[in-house]
MARBA-3410 file (N, C-alpha, C, O; in Angstrom, 1 decimal):
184
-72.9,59.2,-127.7,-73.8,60.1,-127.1,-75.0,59.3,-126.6,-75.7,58.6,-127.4 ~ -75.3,59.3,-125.4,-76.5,58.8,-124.7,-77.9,59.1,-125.6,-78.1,60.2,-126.1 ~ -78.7,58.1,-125.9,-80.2,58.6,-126.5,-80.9,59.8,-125.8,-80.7,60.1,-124.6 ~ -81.8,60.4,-126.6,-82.5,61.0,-126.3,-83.5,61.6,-126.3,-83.7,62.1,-127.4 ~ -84.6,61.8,-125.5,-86.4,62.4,-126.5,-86.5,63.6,-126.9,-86.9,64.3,-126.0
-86.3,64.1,-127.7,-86.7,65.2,-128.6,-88.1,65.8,-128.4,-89.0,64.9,-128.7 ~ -88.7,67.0,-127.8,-90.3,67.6,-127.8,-90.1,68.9,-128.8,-89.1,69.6,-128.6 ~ -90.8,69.1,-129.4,-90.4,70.0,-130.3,-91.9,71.3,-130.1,-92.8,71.1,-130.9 ~ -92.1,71.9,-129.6,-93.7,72.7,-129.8,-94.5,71.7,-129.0,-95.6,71.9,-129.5 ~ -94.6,70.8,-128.1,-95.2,69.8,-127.9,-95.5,68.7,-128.3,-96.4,67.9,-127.9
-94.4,68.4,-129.4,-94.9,67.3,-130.2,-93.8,66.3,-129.6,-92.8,66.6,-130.2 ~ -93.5,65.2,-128.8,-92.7,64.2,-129.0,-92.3,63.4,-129.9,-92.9,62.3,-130.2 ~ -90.7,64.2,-130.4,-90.2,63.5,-131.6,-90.2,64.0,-133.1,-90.2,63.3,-134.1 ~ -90.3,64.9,-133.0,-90.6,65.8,-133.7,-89.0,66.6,-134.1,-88.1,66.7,-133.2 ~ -88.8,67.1,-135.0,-87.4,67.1,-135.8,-87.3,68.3,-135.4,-88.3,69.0,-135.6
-86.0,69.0,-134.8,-85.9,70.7,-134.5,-85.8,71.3,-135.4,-85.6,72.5,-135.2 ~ -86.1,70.7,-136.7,-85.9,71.7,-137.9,-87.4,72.3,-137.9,-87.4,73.4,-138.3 ~ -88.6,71.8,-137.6,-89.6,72.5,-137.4,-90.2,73.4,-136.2,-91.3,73.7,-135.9 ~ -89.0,73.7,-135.6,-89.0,74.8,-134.5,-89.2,76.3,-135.7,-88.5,76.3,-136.7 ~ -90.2,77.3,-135.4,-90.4,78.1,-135.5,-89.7,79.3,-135.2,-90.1,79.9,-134.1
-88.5,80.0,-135.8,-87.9,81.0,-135.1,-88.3,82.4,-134.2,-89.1,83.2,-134.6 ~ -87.7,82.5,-133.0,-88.0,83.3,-132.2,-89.7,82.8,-131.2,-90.3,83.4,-130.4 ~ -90.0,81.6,-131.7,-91.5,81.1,-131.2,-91.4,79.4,-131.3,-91.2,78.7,-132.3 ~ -91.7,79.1,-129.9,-91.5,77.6,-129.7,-90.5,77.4,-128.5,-89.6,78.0,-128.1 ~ -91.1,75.9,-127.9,-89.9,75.3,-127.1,-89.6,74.0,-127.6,-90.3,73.2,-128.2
-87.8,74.0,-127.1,-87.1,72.6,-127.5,-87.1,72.3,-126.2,-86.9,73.2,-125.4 ~ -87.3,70.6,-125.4,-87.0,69.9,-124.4,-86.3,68.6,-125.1,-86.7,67.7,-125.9 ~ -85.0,68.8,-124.4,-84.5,66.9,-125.0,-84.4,66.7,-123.4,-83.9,67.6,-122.6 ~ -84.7,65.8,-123.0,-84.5,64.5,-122.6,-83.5,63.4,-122.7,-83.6,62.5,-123.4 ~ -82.4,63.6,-121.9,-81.3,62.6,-122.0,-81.8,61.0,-121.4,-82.7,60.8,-120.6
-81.2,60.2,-121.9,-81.6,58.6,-121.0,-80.4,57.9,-120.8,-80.0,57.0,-121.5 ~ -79.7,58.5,-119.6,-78.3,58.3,-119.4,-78.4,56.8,-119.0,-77.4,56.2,-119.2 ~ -79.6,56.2,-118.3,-79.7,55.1,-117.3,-79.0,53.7,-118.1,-78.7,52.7,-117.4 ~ -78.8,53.8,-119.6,-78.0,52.9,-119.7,-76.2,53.4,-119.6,-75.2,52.8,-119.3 ~ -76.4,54.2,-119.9,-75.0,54.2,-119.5,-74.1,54.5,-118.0,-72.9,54.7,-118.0
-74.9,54.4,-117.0,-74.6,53.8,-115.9,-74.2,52.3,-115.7,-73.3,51.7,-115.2 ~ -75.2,52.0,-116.4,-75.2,50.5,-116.3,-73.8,49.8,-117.0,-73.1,48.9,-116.6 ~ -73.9,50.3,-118.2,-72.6,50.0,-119.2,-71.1,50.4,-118.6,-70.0,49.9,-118.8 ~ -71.3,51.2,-118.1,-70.0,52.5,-117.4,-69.7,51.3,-116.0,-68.6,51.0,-115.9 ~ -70.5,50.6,-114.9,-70.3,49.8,-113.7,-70.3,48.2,-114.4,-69.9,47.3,-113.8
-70.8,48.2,-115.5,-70.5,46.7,-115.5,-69.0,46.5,-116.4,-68.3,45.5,-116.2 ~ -68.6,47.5,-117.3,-67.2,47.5,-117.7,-66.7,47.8,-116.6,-66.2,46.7,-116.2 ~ -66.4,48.8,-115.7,-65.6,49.0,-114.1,-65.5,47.6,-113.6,-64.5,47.2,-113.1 ~ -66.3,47.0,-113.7,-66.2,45.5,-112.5,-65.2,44.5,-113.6,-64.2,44.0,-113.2 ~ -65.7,44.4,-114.7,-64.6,43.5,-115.4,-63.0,44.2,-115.1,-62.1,43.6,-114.4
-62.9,45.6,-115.6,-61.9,45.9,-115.4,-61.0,45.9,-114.5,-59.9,46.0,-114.9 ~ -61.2,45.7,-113.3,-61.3,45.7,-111.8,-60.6,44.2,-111.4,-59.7,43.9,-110.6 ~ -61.3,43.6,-112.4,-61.2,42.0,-112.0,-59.9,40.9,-112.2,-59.3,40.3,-113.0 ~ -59.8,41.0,-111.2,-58.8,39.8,-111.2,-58.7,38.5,-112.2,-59.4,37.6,-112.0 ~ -58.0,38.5,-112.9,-57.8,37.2,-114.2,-56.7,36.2,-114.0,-55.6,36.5,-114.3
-56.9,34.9,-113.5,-56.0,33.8,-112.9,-56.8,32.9,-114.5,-56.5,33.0,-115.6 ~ -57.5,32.4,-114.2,-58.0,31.5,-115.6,-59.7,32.2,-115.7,-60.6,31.5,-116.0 ~ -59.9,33.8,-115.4,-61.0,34.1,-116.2,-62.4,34.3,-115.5,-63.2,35.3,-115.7 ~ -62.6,32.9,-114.5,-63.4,32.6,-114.4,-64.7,34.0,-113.5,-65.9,34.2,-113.8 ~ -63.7,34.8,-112.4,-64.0,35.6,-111.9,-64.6,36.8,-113.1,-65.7,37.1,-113.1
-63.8,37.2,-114.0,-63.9,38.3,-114.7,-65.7,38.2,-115.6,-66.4,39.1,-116.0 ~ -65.9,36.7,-115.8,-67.0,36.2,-116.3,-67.8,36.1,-115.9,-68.9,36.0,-116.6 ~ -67.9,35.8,-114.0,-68.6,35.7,-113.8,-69.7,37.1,-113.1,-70.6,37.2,-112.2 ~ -69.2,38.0,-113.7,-70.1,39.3,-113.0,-71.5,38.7,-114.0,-71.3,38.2,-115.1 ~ -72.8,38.9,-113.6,-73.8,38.5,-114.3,-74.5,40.2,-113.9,-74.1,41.0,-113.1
-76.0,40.2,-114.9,-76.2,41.9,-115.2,-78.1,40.9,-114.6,-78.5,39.8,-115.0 ~ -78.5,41.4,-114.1,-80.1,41.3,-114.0,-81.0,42.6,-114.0,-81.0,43.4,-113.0 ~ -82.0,42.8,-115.3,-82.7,44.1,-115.3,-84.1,43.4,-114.7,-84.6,42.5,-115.4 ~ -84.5,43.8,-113.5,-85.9,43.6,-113.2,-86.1,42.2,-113.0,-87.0,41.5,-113.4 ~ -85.0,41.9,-112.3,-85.0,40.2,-112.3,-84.4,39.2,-113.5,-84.2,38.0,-113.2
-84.2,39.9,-114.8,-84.0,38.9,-116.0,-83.0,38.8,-116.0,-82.3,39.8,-115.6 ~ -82.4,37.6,-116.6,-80.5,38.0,-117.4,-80.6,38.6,-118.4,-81.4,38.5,-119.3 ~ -79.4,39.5,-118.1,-78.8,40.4,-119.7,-77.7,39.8,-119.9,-76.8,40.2,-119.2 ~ -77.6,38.7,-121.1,-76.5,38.0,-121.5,-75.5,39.4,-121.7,-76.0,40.5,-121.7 ~ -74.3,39.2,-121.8,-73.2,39.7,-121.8,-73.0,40.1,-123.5,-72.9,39.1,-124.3
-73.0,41.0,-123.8,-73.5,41.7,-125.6,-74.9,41.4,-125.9,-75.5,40.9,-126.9 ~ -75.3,41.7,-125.2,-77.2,42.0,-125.4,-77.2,43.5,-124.9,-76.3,44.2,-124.3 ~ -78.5,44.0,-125.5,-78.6,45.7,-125.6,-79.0,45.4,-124.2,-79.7,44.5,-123.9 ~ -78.3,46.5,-123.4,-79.2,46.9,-122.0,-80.6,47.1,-122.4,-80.9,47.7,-123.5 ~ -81.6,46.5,-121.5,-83.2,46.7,-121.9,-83.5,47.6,-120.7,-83.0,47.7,-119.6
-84.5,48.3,-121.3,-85.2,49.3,-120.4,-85.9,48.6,-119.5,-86.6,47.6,-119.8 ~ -85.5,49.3,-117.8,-86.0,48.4,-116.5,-85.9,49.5,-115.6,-85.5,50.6,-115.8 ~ -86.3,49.0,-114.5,-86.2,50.0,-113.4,-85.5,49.9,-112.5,-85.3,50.9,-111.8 ~ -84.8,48.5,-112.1,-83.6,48.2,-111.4,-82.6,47.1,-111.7,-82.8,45.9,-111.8 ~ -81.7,47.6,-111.9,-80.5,46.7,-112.3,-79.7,45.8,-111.3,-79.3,46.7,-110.5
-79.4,44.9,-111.0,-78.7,44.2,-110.2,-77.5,43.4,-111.0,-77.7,42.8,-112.1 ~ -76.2,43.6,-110.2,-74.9,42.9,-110.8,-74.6,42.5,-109.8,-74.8,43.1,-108.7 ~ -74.1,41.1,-109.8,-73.7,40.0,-109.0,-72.4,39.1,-109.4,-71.9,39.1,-110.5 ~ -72.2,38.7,-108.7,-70.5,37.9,-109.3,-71.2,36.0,-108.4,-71.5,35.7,-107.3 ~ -71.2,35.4,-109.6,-71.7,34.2,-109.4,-70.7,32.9,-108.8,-71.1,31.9,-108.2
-69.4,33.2,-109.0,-68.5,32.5,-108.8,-68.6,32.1,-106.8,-68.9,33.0,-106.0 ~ -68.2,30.9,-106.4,-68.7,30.7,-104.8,-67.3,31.5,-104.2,-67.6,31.9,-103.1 ~ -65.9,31.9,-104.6,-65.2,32.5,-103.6,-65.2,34.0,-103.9,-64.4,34.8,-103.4 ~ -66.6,34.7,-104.9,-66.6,36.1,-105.2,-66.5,36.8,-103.3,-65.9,37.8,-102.9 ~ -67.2,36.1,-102.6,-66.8,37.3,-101.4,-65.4,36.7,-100.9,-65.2,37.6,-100.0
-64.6,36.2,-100.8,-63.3,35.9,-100.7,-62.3,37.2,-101.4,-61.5,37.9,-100.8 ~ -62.7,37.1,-102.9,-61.8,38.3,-103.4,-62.4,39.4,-102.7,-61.5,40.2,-102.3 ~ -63.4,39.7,-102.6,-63.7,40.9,-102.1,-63.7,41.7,-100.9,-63.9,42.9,-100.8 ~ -63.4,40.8,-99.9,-63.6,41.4,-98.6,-62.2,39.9,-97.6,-61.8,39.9,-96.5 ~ -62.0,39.0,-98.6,-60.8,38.1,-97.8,-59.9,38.2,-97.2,-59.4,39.3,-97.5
-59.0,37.7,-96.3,-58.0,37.4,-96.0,-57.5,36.1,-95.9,-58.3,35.2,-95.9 ~ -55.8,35.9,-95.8,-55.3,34.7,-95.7,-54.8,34.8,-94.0,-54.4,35.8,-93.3 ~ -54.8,33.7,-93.7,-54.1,33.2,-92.1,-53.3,34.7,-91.6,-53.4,35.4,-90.6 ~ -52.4,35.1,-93.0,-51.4,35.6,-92.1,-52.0,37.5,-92.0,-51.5,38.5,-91.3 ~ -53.1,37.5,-93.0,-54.2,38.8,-92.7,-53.9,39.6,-93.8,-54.6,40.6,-93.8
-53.2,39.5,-94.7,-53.5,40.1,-96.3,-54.6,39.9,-96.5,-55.4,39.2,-96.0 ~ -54.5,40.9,-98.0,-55.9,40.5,-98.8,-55.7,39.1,-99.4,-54.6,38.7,-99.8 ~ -56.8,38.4,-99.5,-56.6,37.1,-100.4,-55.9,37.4,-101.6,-54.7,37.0,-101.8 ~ -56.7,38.0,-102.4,-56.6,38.6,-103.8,-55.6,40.2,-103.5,-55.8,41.2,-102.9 ~ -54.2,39.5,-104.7,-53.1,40.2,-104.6,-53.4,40.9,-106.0,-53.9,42.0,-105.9
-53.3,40.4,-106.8,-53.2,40.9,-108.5,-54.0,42.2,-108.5,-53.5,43.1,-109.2 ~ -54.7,42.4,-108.1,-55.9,43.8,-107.7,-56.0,44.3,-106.5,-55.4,43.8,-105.6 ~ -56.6,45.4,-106.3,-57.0,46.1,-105.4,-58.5,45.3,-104.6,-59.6,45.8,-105.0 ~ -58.5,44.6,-104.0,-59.9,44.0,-103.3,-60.6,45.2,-103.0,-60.3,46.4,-102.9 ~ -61.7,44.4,-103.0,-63.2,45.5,-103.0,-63.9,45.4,-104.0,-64.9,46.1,-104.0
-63.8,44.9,-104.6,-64.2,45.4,-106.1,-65.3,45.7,-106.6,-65.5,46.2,-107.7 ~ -66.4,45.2,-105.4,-67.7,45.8,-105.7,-68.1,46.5,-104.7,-69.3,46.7,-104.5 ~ -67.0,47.1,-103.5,-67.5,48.4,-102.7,-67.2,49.3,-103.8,-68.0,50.0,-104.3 ~ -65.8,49.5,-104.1,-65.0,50.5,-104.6,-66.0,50.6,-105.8,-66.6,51.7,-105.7 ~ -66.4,50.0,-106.8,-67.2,50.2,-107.9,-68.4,51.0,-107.7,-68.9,51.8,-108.4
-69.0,50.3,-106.2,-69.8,51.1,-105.4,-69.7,52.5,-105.7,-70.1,53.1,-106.7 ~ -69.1,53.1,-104.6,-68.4,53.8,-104.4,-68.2,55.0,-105.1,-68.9,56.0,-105.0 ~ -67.1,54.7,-106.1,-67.1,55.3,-107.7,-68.5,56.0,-108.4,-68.6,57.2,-108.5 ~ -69.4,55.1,-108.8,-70.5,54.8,-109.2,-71.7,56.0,-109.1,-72.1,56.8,-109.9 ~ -71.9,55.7,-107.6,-72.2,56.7,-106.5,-71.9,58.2,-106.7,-72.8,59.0,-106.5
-70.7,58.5,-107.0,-70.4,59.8,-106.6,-70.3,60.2,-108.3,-70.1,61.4,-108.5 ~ -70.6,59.4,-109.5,-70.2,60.1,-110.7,-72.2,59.9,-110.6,-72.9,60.8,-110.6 ~ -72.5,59.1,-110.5,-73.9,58.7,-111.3,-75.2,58.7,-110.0,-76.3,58.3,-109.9 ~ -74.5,59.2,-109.3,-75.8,59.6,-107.8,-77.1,60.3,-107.9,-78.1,60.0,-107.3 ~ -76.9,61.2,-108.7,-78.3,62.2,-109.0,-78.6,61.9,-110.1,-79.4,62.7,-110.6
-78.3,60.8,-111.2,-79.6,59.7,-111.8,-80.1,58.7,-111.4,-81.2,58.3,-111.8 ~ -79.3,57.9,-110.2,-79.4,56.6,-110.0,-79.1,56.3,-108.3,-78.0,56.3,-107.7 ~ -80.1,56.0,-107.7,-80.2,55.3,-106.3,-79.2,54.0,-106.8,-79.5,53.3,-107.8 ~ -78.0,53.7,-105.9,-77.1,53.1,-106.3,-77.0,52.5,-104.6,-76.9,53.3,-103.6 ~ -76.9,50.8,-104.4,-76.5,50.2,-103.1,-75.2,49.2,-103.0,-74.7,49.1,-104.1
-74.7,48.5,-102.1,-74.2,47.1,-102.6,-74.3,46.8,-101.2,-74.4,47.7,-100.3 ~ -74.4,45.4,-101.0,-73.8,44.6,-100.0,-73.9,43.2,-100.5,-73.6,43.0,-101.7 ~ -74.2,42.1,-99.8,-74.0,40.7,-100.0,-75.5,40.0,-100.1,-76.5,40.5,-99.6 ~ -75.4,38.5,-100.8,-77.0,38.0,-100.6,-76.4,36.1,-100.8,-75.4,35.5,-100.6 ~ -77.3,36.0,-101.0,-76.5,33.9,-101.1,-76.8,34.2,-102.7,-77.6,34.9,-103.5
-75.2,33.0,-102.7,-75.6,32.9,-103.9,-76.2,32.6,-105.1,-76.4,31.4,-105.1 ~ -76.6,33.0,-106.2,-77.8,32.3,-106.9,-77.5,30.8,-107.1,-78.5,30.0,-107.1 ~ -76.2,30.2,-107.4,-75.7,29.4,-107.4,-76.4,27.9,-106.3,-76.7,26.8,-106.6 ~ -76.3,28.7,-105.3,-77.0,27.6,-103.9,-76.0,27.3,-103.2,-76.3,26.6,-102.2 ~ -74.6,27.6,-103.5,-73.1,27.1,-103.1,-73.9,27.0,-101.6,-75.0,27.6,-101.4
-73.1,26.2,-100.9,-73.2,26.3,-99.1,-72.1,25.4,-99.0,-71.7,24.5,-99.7 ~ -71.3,26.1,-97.1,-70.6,26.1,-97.2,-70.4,24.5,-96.9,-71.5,23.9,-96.5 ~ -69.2,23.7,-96.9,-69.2,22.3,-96.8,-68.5,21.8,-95.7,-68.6,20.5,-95.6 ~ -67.6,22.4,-94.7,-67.3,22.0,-93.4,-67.7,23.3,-92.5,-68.1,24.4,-92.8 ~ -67.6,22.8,-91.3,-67.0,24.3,-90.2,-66.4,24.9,-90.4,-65.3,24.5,-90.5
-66.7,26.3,-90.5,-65.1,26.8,-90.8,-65.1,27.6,-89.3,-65.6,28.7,-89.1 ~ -64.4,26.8,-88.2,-64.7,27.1,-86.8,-63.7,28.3,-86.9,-62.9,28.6,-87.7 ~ -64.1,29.1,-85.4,-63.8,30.4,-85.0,-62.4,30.1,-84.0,-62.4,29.4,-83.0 ~ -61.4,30.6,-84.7,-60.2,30.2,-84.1,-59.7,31.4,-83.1,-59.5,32.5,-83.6 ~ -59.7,31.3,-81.9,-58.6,32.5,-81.1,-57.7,32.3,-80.2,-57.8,31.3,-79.5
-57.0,32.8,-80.1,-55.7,33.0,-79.0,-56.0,33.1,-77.9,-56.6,34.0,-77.4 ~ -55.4,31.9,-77.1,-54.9,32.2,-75.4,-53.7,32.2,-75.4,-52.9,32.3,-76.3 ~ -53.7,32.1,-74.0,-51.9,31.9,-73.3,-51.3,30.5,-73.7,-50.1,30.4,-73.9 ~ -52.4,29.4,-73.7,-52.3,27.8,-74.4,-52.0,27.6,-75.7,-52.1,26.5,-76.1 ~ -51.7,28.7,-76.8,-51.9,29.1,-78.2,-53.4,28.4,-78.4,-54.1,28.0,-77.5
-53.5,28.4,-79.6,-54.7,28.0,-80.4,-55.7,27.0,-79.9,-55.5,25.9,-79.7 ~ -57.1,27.7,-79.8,-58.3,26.9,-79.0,-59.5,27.2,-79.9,-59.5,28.3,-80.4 ~ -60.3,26.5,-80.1,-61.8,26.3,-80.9,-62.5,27.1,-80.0,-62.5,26.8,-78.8 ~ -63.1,28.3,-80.7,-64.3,29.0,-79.4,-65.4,27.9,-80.0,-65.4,27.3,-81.1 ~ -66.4,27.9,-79.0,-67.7,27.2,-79.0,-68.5,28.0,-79.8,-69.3,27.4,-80.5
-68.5,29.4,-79.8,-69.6,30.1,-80.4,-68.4,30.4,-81.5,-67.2,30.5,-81.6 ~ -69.8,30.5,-82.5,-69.7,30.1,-84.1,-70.7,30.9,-84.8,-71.8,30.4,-84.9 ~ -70.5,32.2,-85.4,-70.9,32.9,-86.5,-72.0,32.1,-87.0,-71.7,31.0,-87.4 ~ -73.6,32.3,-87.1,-74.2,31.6,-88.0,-74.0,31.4,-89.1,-74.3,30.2,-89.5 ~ -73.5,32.1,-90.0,-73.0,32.2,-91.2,-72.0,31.0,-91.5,-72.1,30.4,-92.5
-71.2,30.8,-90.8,-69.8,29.9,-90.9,-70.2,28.4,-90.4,-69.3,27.6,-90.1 ~ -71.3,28.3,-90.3,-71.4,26.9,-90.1,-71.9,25.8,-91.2,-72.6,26.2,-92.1 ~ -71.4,24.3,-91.3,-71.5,23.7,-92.6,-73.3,23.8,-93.1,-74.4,23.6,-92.4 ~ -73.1,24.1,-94.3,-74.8,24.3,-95.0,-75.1,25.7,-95.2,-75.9,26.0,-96.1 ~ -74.6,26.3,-94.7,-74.6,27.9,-95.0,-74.9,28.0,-95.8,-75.2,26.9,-96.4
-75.2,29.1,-96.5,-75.7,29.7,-97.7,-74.1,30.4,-98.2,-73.7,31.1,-97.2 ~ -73.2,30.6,-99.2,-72.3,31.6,-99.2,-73.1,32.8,-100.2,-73.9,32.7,-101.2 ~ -72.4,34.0,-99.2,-73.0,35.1,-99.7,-71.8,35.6,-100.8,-70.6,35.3,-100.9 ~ -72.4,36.6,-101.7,-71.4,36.9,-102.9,-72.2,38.7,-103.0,-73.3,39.1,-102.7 ~ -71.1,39.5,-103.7,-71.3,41.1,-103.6,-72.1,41.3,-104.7,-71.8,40.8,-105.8
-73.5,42.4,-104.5,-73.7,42.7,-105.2,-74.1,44.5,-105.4,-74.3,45.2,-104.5 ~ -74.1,44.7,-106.7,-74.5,46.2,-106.7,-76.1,46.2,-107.3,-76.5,45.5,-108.2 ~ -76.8,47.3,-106.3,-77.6,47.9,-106.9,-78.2,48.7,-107.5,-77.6,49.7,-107.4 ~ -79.2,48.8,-108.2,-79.4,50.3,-109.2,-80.6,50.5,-109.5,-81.2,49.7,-110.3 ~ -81.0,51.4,-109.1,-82.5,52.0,-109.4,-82.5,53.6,-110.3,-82.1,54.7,-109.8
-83.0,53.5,-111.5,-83.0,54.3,-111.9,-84.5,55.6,-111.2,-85.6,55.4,-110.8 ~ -83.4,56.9,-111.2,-84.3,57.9,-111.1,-85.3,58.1,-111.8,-85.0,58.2,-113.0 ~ -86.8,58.3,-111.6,-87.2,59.1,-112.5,-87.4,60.2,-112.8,-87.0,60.9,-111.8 ~ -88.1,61.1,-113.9,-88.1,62.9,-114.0,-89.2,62.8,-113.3,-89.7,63.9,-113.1
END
């Protein structure tokens, strides 16, 4: 059961057994905001693709900017950020191979829209919830061209224009979710 504040007659914290019958108000106060947090950061492990681990480990939790090691109490904050630190996290999540699959077979890709998504629709009217991409904290960048290949009637030609993003030194970007807790 999620914590919660107890007002008893006006008193915060105050035991319902000193409610006065037929005279008095009870207000509890639920503080679900950690279990949003707990509820999307188990979703994303679950979610996660396991080849040697490394992905499933690397979702990292930030309240208010800080790390929340992995079995540390959620701390009371006002925005939560989850990120996947690993440099091919946007690969599994939004990839393809040459031939236009998803990179990542073992799972459903997406894994941090869909978590999104999810999230959103169970935990929406406690929590302003976002995702998209940022570079990674890591610093990865990327280390050749990864030039823009397209089709003529000659098969295969290098276009000249080139994605800023896809050029060597890049920044690579990795998915993250965001979370802002509501307040009363």
């Amino acid at each position: 059961m999620p914590p919660r504040i107890l007002t008893v007659n006006g008193q915060i914290g105050a035991r319902i057994e000193s409610l006065r019958p037929g005279s008095g108000v009870v207000i509890a106060e639920w503080q679900l905001g950690r279990e949003v947090i707990a509820w999307i950061w188990q979703t994303l492990r679950d979610r996660s693709p396991v080849v040697s681990g490394d992905y499933k480990r690397g979702h990292l939790l930030f309240a208010d900017g800080a790390l929340v090691e992995e079995g540390q109490k959620i701390p009371n904050a006002s925005t939560f950020k989850f990120i996947n630190a690993v440099p091919y996290a946007r690969k599994i999540e939004i990839g393809k191979t040459k031939s236009g699959r998803s990179f990542v077979v073992q799972v459903e890709p997406r894994i941090y829209e869909r978590t999104y998504k999810d999230a959103k629709g169970r935990f929406g009217n406690i929590a302003q919830i976002s995702t998209g991409f940022e570079p990674a904290p890591s610093g990865y960048s990327l280390k050749k061209n990864q030039a823009h290949r397209s089709f003529s009637g000659k098969g295969m030609r290098v276009s000249k224009r080139q994605r800023p993003d896809r050029v060597a030194g890049s920044a690579v970007s990795v998915p993250f979710i965001l979370v802002s807790l509501r307040s009363a």
